[in-house]
N, C-alpha and C positions, 0 to 999 in steps of 0.2 A: 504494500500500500504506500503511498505519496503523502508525502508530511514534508510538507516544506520548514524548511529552517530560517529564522525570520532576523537573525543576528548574524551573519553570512557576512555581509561586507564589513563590521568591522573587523571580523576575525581574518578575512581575505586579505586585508590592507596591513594588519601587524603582520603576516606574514611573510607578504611582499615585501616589509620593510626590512624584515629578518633578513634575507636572501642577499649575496654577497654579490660583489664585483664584479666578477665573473658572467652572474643574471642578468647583469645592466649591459654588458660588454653583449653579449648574445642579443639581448633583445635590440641593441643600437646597430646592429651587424645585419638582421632582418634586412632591411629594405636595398643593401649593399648584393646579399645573397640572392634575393629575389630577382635582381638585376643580372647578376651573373647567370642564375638559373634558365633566364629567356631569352637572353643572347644565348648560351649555349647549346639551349634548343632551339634556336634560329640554326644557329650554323651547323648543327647536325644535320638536321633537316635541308637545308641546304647541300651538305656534303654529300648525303645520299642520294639526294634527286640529283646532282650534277651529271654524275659518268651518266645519266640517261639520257641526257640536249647535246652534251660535248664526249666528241671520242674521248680520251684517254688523259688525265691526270701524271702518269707514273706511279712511282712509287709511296709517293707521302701523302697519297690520298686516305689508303686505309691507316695509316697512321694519327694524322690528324680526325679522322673520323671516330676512330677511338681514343684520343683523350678527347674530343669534343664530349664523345660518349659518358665515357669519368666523371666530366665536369658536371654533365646533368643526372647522374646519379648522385655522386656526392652533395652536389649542392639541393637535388630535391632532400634527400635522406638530411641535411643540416636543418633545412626548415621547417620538417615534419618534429626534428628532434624538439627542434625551438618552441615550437608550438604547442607540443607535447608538454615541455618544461614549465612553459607560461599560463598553459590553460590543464592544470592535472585533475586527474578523474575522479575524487574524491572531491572534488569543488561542482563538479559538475550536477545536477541536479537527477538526471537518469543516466548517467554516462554515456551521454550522448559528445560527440564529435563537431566541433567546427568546421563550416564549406573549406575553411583554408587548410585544415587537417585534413580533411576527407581528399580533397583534389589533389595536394604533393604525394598523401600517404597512397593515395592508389597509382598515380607516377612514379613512388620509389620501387613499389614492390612490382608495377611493369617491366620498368626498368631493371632492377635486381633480376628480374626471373629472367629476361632478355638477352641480359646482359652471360648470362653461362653458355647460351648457345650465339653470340654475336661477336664475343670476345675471341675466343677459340677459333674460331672462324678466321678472324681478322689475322691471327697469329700464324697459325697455320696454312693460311692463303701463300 
């Protein structure tokens, strides 16, 4: 059953206050990471539709395609962590999820799963 707790934000806001350096250095990093995150997936996306309009790149095509690749797993996997950090489950009312949670969290773990059979690939090409 649903029992709302009716003293929440001040106990939210001591808590946050608790949280070190570190919390603040993440949370101020957010919007840097986000940046990096969708250029990264610009240029993947772009590196893969290339060799399909233009013959042949050479060699540092699948190179750079794979740290493009990196880039957008680590950096989604950082913002999902971030948000995880910032918004934790025991605050949450049903332990429900944030759009900003839900949409990186299901891009890391595409990406993660992706990435076993993409990487190997790339290596092994």
């Amino acid at each position: 059953m649903y029992r709302p707790q009716h003293d929440r934000g001040q106990e939210q806001r001591v808590r946050r206050s608790e949280q070190g350096s570190f919390y603040r250095s993440m949370r101020s990093a957010l919007p840097i990471v986000t940046v990096v995150f969708w250029v990264a997936a610009a240029i993947f996306v772009v590196l893969l539709a290339a060799p399909s309009f233009v013959g042949s790149f050479g060699m540092d095509l699948p190179l750079l395609t794979g740290i493009s690749y990196l880039v957008v797993v680590l950096s989604s996997g950082a913002i999902v962590w971030i948000e995880f950090r910032s918004n934790p489950t025991e605050d949450a009312e049903r332990g429900e999820w944030t759009s900003k949670m839900l949409v990186y969290g299901i891009v890391f773990a595409l990406t993660l799963f992706v990435g076993f059979y993409y990487l190997p690939a790339l290596y092994f090409a």
